[in-house]
N, C-alpha and C positions, 0 to 999 in steps of 0.2 A: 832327531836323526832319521833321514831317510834313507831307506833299504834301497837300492837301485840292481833290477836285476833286468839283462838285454834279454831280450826275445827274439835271438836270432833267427831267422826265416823271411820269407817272403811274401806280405801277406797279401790271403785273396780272400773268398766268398766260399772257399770249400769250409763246413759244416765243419771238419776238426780247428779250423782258424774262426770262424764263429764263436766255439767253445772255448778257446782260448781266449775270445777278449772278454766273455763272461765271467770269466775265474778269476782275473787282473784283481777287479776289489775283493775279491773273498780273501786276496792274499794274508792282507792287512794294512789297515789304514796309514801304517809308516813304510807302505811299499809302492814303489813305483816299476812297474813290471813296462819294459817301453820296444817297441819293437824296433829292430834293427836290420834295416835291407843286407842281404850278403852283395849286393853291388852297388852300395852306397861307399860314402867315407866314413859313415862313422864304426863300421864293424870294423875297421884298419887301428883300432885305436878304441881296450874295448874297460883301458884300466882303469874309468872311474866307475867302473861298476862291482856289485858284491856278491853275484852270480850269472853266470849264461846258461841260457836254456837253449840248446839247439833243437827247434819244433821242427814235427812233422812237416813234408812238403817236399822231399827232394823229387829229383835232379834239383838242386838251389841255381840260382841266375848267376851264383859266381863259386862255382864247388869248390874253387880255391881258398876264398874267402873261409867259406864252413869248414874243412877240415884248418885251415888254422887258427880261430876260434878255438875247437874243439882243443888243438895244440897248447894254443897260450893258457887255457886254463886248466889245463892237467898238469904242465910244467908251472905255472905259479901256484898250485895249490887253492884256485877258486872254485867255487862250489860250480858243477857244474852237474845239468843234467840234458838229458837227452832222451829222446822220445821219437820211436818209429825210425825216420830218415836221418833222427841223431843219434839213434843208437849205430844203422849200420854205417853212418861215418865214422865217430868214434871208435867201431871194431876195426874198421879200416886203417886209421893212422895210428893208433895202436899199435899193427901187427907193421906197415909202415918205417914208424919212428920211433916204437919200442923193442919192438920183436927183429931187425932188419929185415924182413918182407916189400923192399919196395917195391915189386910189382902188384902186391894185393890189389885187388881192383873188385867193382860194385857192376854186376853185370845189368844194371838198368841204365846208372850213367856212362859207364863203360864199354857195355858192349859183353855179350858171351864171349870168355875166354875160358883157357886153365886155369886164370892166375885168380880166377872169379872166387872172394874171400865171404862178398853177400851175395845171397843166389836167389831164384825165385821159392818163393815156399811153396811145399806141395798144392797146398789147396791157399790159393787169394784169400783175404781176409779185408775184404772191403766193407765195413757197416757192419763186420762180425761179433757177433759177443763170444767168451768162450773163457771157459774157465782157467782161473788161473792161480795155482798153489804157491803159498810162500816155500821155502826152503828153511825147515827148520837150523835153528842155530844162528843165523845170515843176523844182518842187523836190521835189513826187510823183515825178520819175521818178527823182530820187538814191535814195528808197527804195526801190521797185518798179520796176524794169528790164524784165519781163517780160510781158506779158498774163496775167494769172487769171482763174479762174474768182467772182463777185461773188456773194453772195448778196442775195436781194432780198425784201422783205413792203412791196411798193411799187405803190399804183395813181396816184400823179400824181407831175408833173412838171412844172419850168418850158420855157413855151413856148417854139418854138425862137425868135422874135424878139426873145424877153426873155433869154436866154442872151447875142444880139447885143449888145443894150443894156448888159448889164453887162459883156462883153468891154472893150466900147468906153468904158466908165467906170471902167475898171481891173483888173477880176477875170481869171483865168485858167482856162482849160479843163484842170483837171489830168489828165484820164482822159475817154475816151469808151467807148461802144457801138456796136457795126455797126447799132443800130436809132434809138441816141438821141445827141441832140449833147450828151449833157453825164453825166460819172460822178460826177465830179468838180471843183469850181471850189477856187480859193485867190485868196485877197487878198491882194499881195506887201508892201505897205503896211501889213501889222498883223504882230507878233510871230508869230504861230499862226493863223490863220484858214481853217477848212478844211470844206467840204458835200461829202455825199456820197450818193447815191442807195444804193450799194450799203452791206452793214452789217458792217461789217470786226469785229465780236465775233465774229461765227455762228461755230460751229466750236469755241467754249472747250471747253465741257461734253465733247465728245470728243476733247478731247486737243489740239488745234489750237495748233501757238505761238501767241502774242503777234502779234499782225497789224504791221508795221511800221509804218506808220501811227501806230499807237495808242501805240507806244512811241515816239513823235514826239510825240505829244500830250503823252504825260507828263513828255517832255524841257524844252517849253516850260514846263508847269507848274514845275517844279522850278528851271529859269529865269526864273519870274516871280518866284517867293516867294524864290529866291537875293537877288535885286536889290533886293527890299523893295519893290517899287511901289506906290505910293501909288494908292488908288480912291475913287471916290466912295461912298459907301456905299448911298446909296438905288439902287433900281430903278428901283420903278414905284408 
C-alpha cells in the first residue's frame, strides 16, 4: 500500500524546496510524497491522495488554487499540514470560510490593508534559527517535549488578535516564540491538522532525523488511506 501525500507548492531552487526534496525518502519507503503545481491540473483534483502539505513559498502562481487545497482538506478531514506560506493561508480561509471574515487578507499577496489577517513580523526571519517551545498539554507536546531550536525563511505572520480569534473558535497554540505568540496552531477537531511557522524539513540534506512532527504527518496519512475515507473529489 502506498502512502500518497501532494506537495502542494511551486517548486524552485530556494534552499527550503531543496530541503524538501531531501526529506521525501526519509518519509518512508511506502510513501510517495509528489509535488503538485498550484497552476497545474492536477491540484484541481487532489482525492487520490492521503495527505496535503501546503510548503513554504507563497505568493503561490495560483493563490486560488492554495487556499482551496487548504479548503478541501480541512472540510474532508485529510491530514493536512502546512508550513510558513501554508500556515498563513490556512489562518486566512479559516477566518474566510470558518469564521465569516471574508475580507481577511495576507498583506504580501494582497497588499497593506485593515482587513490584513497575515502581517509582516516585527523582525524578518529569513535563514533564522530561534527557539521554539512546545505548549504543554497540546498534542505537539506528546511529540516534542523540549524547546528547539526552529528554522525559519519566514517574513509574515498572523496578527496577534487574529491568533485570539482563532483560539477562541477552536484552534490551539501548539508552540510559541519568546517574540511571537504563535509557532504553531492545531485543530483538535480534524484527524491531522497542523501550521507551523517554523520548517521542521530543514536539516534532511545533512543528515538530520525525521523531525517528529513529520513522522506524525505520515502517521495520519497512512491512517487515512487504512480507513478508506471517502472525499470529495473536486477542489476548486
Amino acid at each position: 500500500m502506498t502512502i500518497r501525500i501532494a506537495l502542494v507548492g511551486d517548486e524552485s531552487t530556494h534552499t527550503s524546496h531543496r530541503e524538501l526534496n531531501a526529506v521525501r525518502p526519509l518519509l518512508g519507503h511506502d510513501v510517495d510524497a509528489e509535488w503538485v503545481a498550484t497552476d497545474g491540473a492536477e491540484v484541481r483534483d487532489l482525492s487520490a491522495y492521503d495527505g496535503v502539505w501546503l510548503v513554504p513559498g507563497s505568493p503561490y502562481r495560483d493563490d486560488a488554487a492554495a487556499y482551496a487545497a487548504v479548503q478541501w482538506a480541512r472540510r474532508n478531514a485529510v491530514p493536512f499540514l502546512g508550513v510558513c506560506g501554508g500556515l498563513q493561508y490556512a489562518v486566512i480561509e479559516y477566518l474566510r470560510n470558518v469564521l465569516g471574515e471574508v475580507g481577511a487578507s495576507h498583506a504580501e499577496a494582497d497588499g497593506e490593508n485593515a482587513d490584513n489577517a497575515v502581517v509582516p513580523l516585527a523582525c524578518s526571519l529569513q535563514g533564522e534559527e530561534r527557539l521554539v517551545t512546545p505548549t504543554p498539554g497540546t498534542h505537539f507536546s506528546t511529540l516534542v517535549d523540549e524547546p528547539f531550536l526552529g528554522m525559519h525563511f519566514c517574513g509574515y505572520g498572523p496578527a496577534p488578535a487574529v491568533v485570539e480569534r482563532l483560539v477562541a473558535a477552536g484552534m490551539v497554540v501548539g508552540a510559541t516564540a519568546d517574540d511571537a505568540p504563535v509557532e504553531l496552531l492545531e485543530l483538535p477537531t480534524h484527524p491531522f491538522y497542523v501550521l507551523t511557522l517554523f520548517q521542521p524539513h530543514i536539516g534532511a540534506s545533512a543528515g538530520r532525523p525525521l523531525h517528529p512532527l513529520l513522522a506524525d504527518f505520515v502517521r495520519a496519512a497512512r491512517a487515512h488511506r487504512s480507513a478508506g475515507t471517502r472525499t470529495e473529489n473536486a477542489v476548486g
